[in-house]
LOZA-559269 format. One line per 8 residues: number of its first residue (from 1); their letters; for each residue x, y negated, z negated of N, C-alpha, C. Coordinates in steps of 0.02 Angstrom, whole numbers, plus 50000, padded with zeros to 5 digits. Each point is the difference from the previous one (the first is absolute). Example, Ala and Ser with C-alpha at 12.3 -4.5 7.8 and 13.67 -1.06 7.14 Angstrom:
2
1) AS) 50660/50284/49610/49955/49941/50000/50045/49940/50000; 49982/49947/50036/50042/49941/49997/49961/49945/49963
! end
This chain:
286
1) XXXXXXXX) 50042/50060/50000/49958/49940/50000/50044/49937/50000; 49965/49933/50027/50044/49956/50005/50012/49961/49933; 49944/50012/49958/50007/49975/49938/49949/50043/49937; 50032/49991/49932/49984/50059/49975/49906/49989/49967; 49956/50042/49996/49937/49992/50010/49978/49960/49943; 49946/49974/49993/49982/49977/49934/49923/50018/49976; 50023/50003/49930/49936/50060/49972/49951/49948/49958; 49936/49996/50007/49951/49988/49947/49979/50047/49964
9) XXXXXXXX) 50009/49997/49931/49983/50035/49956/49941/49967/49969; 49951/50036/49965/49945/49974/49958/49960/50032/50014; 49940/50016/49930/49954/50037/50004/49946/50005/50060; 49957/50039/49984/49931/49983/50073/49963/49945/49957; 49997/49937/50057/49948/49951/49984/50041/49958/49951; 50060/49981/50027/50053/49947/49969/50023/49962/50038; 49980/49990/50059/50019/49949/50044/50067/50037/50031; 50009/50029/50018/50037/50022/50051/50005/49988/50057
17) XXXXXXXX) 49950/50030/50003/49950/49983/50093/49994/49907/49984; 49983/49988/49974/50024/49921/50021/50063/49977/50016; 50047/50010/49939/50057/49980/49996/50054/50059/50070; 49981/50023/50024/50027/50024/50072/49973/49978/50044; 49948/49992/50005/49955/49976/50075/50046/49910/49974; 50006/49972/49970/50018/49926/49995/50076/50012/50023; 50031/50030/49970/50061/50014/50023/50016/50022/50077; 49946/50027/50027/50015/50014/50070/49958/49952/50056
25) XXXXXXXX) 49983/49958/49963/49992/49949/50033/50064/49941/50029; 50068/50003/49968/50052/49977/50015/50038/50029/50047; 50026/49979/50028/50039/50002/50053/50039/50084/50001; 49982/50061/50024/50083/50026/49981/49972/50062/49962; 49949/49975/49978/49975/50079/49953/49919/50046/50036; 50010/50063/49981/49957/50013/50031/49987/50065/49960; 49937/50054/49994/49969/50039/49950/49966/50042/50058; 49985/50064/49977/49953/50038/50047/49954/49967/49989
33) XXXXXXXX) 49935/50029/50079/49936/49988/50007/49960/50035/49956; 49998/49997/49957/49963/50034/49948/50006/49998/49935; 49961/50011/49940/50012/49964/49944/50052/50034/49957; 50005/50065/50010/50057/50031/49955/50029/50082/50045; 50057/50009/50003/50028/50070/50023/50019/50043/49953; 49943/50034/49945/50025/50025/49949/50006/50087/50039; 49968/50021/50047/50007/50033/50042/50076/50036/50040; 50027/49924/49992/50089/50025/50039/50034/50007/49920
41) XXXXXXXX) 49993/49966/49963/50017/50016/49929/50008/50060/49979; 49949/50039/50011/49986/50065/49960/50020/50058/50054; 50026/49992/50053/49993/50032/50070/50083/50054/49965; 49968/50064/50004/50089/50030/49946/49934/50035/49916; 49964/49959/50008/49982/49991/49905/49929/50002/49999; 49973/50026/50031/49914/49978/50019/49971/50029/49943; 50031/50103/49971/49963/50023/49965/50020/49953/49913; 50029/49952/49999/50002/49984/49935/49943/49947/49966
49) XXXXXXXX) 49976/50036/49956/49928/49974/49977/50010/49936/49965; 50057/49948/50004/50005/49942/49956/50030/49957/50082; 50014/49918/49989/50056/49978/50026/50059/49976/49969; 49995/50035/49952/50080/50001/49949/50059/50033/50039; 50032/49966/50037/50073/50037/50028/50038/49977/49987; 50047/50055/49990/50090/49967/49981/50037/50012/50065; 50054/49994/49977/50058/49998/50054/50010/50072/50000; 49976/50037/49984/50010/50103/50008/49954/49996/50072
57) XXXXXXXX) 49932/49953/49971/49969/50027/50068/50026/49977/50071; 50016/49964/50017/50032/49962/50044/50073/50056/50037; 49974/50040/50022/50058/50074/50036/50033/49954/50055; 50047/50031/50010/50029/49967/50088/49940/49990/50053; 49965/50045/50008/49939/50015/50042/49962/49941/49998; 49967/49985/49947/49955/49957/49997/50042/49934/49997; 50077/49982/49974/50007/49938/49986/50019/49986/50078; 50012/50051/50057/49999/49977/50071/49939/50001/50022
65) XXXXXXXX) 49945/50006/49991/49936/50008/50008/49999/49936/50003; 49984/49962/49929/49979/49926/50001/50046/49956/50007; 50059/50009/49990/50047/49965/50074/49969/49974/50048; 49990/50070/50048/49990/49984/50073/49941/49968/49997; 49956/50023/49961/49929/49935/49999/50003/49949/49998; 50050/49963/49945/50007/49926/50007/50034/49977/50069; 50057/50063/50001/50037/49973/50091/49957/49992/50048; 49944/50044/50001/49972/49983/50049/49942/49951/50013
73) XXXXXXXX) 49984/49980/49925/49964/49949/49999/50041/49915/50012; 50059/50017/49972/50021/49937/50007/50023/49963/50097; 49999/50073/50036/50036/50010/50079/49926/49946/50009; 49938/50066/49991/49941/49969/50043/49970/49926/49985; 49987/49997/49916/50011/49910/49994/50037/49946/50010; 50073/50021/50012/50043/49965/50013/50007/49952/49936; 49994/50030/49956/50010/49959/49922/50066/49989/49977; 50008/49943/49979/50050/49981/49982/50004/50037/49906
81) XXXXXXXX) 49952/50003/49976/50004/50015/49922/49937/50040/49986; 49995/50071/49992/49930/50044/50027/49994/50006/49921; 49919/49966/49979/49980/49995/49944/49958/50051/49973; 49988/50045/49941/49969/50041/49998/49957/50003/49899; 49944/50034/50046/49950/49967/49924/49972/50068/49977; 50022/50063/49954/49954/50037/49995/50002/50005/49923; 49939/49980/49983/49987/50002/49927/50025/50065/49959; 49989/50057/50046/50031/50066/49965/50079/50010/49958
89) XXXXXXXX) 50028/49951/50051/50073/49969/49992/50021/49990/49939; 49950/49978/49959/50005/49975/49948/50038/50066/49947; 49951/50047/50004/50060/50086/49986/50047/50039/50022; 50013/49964/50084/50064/50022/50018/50054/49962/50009; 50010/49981/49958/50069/49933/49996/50063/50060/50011; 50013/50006/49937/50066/50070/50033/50007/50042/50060; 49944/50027/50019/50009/50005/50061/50004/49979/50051; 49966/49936/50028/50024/49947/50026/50047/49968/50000
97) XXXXXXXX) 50045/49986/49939/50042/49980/50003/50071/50049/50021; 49987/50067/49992/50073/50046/50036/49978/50001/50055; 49937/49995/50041/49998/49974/50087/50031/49931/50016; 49988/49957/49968/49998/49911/50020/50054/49993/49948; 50055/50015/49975/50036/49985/49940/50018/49905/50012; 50009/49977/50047/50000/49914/50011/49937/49961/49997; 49956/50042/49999/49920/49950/50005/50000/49936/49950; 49954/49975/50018/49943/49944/49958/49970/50006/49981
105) XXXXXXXX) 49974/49984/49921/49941/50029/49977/49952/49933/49992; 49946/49975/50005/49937/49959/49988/49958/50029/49939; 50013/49995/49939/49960/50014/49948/49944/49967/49968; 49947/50012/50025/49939/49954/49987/49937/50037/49956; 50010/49962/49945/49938/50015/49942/49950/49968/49981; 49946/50021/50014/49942/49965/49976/49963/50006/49925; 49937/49957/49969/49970/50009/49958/49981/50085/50009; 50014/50035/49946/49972/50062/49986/49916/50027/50023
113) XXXXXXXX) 49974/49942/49958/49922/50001/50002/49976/49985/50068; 50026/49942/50032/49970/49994/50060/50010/50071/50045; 50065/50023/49995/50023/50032/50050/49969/50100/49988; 49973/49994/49918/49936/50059/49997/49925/49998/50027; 50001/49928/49977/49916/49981/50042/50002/50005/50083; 50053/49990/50023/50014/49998/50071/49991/50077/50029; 50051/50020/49974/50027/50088/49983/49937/50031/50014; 49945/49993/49946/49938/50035/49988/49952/49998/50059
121) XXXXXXXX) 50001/49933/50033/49964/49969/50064/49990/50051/50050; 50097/50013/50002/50027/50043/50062/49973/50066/49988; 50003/50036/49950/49968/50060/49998/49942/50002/50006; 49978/49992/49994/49928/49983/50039/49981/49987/50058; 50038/49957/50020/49979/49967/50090/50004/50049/50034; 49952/49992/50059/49972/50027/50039/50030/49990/50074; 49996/50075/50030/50047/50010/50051/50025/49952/50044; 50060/49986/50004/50025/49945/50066/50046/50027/50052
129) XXXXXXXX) 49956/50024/50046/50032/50038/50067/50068/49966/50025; 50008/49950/50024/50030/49951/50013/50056/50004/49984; 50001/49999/49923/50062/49997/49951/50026/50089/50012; 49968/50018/49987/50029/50086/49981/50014/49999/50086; 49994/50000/50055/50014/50014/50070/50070/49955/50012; 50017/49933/49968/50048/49967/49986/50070/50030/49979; 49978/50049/49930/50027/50044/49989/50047/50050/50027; 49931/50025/50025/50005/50083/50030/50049/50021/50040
137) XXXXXXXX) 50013/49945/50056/50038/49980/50048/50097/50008/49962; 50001/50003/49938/50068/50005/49978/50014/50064/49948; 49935/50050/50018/50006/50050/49973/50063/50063/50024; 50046/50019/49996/50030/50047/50046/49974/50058/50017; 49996/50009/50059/49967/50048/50024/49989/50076/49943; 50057/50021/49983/49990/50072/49986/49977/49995/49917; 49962/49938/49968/49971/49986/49951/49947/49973/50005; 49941/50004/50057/49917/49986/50031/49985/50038/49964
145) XXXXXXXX) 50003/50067/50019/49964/50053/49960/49984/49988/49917; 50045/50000/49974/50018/49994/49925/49952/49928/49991; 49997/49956/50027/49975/49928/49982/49929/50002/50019; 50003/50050/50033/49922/49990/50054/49955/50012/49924; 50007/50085/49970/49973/50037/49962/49983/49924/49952; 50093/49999/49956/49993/49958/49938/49937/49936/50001; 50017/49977/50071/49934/49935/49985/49932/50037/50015; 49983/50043/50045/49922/50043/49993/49983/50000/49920
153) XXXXXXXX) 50052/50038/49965/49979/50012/49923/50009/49958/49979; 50031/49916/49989/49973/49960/49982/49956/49956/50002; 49958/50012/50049/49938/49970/50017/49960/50033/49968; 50006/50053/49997/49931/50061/49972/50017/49977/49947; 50042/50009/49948/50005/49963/49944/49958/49938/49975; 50003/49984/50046/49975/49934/50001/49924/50000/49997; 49963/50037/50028/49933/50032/50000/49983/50026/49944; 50040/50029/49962/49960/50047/49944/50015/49952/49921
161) XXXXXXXX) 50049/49962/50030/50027/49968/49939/49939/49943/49952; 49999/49999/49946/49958/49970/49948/50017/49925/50025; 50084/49977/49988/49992/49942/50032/50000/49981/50035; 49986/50051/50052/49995/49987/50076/50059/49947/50016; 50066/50060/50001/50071/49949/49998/50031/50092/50041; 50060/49969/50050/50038/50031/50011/50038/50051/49947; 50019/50068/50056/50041/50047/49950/50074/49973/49973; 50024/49950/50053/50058/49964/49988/50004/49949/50044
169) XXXXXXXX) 50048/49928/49964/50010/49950/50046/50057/49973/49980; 50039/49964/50030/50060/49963/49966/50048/50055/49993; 50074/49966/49966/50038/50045/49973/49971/50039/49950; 50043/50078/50036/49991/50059/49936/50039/49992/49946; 49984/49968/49943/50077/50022/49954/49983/50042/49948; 50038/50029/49964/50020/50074/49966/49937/49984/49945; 49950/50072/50001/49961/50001/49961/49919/49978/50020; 50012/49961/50067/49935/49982/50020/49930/50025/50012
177) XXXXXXXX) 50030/50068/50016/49945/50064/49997/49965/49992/49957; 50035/50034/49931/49965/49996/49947/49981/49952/49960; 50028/49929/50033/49961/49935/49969/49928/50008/50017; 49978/49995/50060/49936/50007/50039/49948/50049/49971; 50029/50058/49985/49958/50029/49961/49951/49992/49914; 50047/49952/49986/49995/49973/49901/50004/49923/50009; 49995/49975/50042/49990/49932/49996/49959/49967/50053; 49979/49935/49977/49950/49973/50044/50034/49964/50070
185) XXXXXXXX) 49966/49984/50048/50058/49985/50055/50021/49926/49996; 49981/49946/49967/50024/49969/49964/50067/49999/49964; 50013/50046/49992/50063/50016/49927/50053/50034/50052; 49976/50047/50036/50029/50017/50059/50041/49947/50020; 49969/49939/50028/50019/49967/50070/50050/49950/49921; 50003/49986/49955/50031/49969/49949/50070/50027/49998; 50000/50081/50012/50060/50048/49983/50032/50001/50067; 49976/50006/50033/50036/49996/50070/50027/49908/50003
193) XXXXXXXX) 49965/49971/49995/50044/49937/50012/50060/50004/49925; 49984/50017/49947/50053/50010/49946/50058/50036/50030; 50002/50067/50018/50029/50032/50016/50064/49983/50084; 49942/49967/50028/50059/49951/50059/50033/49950/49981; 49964/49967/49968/50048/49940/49956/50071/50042/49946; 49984/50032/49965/50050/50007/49960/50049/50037/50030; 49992/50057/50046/50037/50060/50036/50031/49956/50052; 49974/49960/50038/50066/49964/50038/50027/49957/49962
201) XXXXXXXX) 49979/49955/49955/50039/49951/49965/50064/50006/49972; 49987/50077/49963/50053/50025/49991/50060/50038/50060; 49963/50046/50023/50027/50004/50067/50049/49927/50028; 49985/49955/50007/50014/49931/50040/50051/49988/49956; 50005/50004/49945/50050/49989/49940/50039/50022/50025; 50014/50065/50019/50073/50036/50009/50050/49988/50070; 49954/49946/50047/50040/49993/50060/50014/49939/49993; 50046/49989/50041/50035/49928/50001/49976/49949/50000
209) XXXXXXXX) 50007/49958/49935/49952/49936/50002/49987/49953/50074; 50060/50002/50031/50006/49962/50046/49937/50031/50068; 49957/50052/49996/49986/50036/50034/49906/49987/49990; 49987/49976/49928/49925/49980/49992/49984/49953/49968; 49945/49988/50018/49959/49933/49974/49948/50003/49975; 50004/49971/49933/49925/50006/49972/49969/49951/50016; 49923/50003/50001/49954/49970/49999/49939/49999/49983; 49940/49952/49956/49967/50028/50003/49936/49991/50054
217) XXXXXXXX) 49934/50013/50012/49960/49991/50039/49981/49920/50001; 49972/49982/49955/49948/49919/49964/50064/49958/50019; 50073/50005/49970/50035/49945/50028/50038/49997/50070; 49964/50054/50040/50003/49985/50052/49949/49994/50041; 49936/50005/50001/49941/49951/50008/50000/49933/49980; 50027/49995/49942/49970/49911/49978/50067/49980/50020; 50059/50001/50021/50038/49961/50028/50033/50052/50058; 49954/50014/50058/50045/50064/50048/50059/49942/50018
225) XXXXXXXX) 49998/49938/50037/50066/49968/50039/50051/50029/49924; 49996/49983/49965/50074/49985/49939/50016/50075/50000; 49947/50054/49998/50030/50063/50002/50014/50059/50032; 49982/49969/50080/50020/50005/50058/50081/49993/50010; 50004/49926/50002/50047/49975/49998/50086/50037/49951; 49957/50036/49929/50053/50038/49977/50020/50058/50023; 49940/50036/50017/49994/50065/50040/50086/49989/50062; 49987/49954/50048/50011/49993/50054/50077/49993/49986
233) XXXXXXXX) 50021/49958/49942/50079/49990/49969/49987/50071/49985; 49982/50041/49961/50043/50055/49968/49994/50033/50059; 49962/50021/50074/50000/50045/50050/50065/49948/50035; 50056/49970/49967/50054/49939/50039/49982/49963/50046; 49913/49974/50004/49990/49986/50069/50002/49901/49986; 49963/49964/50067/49982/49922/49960/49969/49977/50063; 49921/49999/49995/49964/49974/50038/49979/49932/49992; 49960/49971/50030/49995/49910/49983/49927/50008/49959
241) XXXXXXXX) 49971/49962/49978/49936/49976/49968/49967/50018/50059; 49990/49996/50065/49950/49992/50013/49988/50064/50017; 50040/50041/50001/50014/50067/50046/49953/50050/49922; 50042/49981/49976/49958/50017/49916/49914/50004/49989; 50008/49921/50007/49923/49988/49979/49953/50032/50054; 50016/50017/50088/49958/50034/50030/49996/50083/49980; 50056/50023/49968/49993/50059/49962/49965/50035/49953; 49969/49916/49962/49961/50020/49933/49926/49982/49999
249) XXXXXXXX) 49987/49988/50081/49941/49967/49995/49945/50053/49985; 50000/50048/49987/49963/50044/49962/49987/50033/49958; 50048/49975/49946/50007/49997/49947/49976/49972/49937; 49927/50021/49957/49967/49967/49988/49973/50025/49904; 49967/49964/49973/50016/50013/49935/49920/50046/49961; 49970/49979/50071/49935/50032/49955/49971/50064/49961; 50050/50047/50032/50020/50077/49956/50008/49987/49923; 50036/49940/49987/50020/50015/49908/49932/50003/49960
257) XXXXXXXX) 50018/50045/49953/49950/50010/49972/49932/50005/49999; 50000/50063/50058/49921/50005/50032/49989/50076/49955; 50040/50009/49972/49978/50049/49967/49956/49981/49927; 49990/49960/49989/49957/49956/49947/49928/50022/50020; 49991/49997/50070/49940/49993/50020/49983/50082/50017; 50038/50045/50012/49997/50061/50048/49992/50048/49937; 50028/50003/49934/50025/50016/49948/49922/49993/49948; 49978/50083/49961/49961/49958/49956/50055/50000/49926
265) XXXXXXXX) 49973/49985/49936/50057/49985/49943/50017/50065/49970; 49950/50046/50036/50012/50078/49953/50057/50023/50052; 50007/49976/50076/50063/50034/50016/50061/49938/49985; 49973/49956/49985/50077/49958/49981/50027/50002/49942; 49971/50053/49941/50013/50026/49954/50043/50064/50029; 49967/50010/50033/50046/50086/49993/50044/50008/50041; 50011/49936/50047/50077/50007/50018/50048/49944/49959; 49967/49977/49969/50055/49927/49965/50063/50092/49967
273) XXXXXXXX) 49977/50040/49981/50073/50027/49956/50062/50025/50039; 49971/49986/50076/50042/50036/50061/50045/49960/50050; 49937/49912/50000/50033/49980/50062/50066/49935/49921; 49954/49987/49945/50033/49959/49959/50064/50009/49983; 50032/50050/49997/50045/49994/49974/50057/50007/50061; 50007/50036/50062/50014/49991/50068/50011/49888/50019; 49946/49976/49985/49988/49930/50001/50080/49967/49965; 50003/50014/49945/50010/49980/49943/50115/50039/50021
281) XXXXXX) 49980/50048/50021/50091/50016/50012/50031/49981/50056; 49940/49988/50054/50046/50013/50068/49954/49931/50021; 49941/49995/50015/49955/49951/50042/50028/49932/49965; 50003/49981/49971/50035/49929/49932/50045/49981/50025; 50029/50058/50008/50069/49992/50000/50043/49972/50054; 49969/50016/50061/50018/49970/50072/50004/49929/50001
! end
C-alpha cells in the first residue's frame, strides 16, 4: 500500500460512520462502498462465535488474505489513504495490528446511554435490503454459504422473539450468548458497548502512542472544524479551513442525549451499574 491504512475504532452507534464518511470527504481518502467489511475480517475465522481476535488468529493465510483486499481496494479507488470503519474492530485490535503493524488508529467514544438506546433501535429495525446487498458484495465467495444460513436464522429469530429483536447484531464480544439469554436487551446493548470500549482501550494502550487518537463523539460534533483539524495533524496531514469546514458540513449535534427521550427510568436504572462506571475510567478521561 502506498500509505499505511487507518482504522476507526468505536462501538456500534458511536459515530463512526460519521466521523469516516467526514473524513472521506477530504481530498485523498477513501472507504469501501458499504458500511462495514466485517465479512473480509473474519474470512480464515468465520466459525468463531465472538469477534474477539488476537494475533494467533491472524495465520499467514489470512494475514495475505486481507492484504490483498486492501491492495486491491486501494488499485481500484485510487486512494491515496484507504479508510476503514468496522465496529467489530473494536475486539480485534491485536489482530489487526500483526496485519497493519504501522496503522492509525481513530478512537472514538460516545455517551454510553445514548449509544444503548441507539444499540436497542438497531435490534429491532426492520429489514434494509439495500444495506445488507451493499454488504453482500464483499462477502468472499467460499463463505455465502455459511452467511446465507447465519442471517436466515437470524431473521427467524427475530419472529419468535418476545422482543421482537434480532438473534444478533453488532460486535460479538465474549459471553454475549449467554448475556441474551438472562438479561433484558437493554443491558445487552449496555455490555456490548462496555465491552468495546474497555477491550480496545486497553488493547490501544499497548501500541504505539504515536499510532492513536482518542476522541470522544459530543466533542467532535459540538466543535467537528477544531477536531477535525486535530485528527488531520496526528494522520501528519494540513488542510486549509475551508477544505475542513466542507468536510464537516454534516456534522450535527442533535443525537446528544436522545436517549432521555428513547429510555424509560426503569431501564436507566439498570444500566447506570454498567455503562457508569466505563463513563467515569475511560469516557472522562479523553
Amino acid at each position: 500500500m502506498k500509505n499505511n491504512p487507518i482504522f476507526i475504532i468505536g462501538a456500534g452507534r458511536s459515530g463512526t460512520n460519521l466521523l469516516r464518511d467526514t473524513i472521506c470527504r477530504l481530498d485523498g481518502f477513501k472507504t469501501w462502498p458499504c458500511d462495514e467489511i466485517n465479512y473480509i475480517w473474519r474470512h480464515g475465522n468465520i466459525t468463531k462465535t465472538t469477534d474477539r481476535f488476537t494475533s494467533e488468529d491472524a495465520s499467514p493465510k489470512v494475514k495475505q488474505f486481507i492484504k490483498n483486499e486492501f491492495d486491491k481496494f486501494e488499485r481500484k479507488s485510487n486512494a491515496k489513504f484507504v479508510v476503514e470503519k468496522t465496529c467489530a474492530n473494536s475486539l480485534k485490535i491485536p489482530f489487526i495490528n500483526s496485519i497493519f503493524p504501522e496503522a492509525k488508529y481513530l478512537f472514538i467514544v460516545r455517551n454510553g446511554f445514548d449509544v444503548a438506546s441507539s444499540a436497542k433501535q438497531r435490534w429491532t429495525a426492520p429489514l434494509e435490503i439495500k444495506y445488507i446487498l451493499q454488504k453482500a458484495k464483499f462477502v468472499p465467495i467460499l463463505d455465502i454459504p455459511y452467511y446465507a444460513l447465519r442471517y436466515f436464522m437470524n431473521r427467524i429469530k427475530k419472529l419468535f422473539s418476545s422482543e421482537k429483536r434480532l438473534a444478533f447484531w453488532g460486535p460479538l464480544y465474549p459471553g454475549m450468548e449467554q448475556d441474551l439469554k438472562e438479561d433484558s436487551l437493554i443491558e445487552v446493548c449496555a455490555k456490548q458497548w462496555k465491552e468495546c470500549v474497555e477491550i480496545a482501550h486497553d488493547d490501544l494502550l499497548e501500541i504505539d502512542p504515536d499510532q492513536v487518537y482518542f476522541m470522544t463523539y459530543e466533542n467532535f460534533v459540538n466543535e467537528p472544524h477544531i477536531e477535525l483539524k486535530k485528527v488531520v495533524a496526528f494522520l501528519g496531514l494540513n488542510f486549509t479551513d475551508e477544505e475542513l469546514n466542507k468536510a464537516i458540513g454534516k456534522v450535527l449535534t442533535r443525537s446528544i442525549g436522545k436517549y432521555k427521550k428513547n429510555l424509560t427510568d426503569k431501564e436507566i436504572s439498570n444500566v447506570n451499574p454498567i455503562i457508569l462506571p466505563v463513563m467515569d475510567s475511560i469516557y472522562n478521561k479523553i
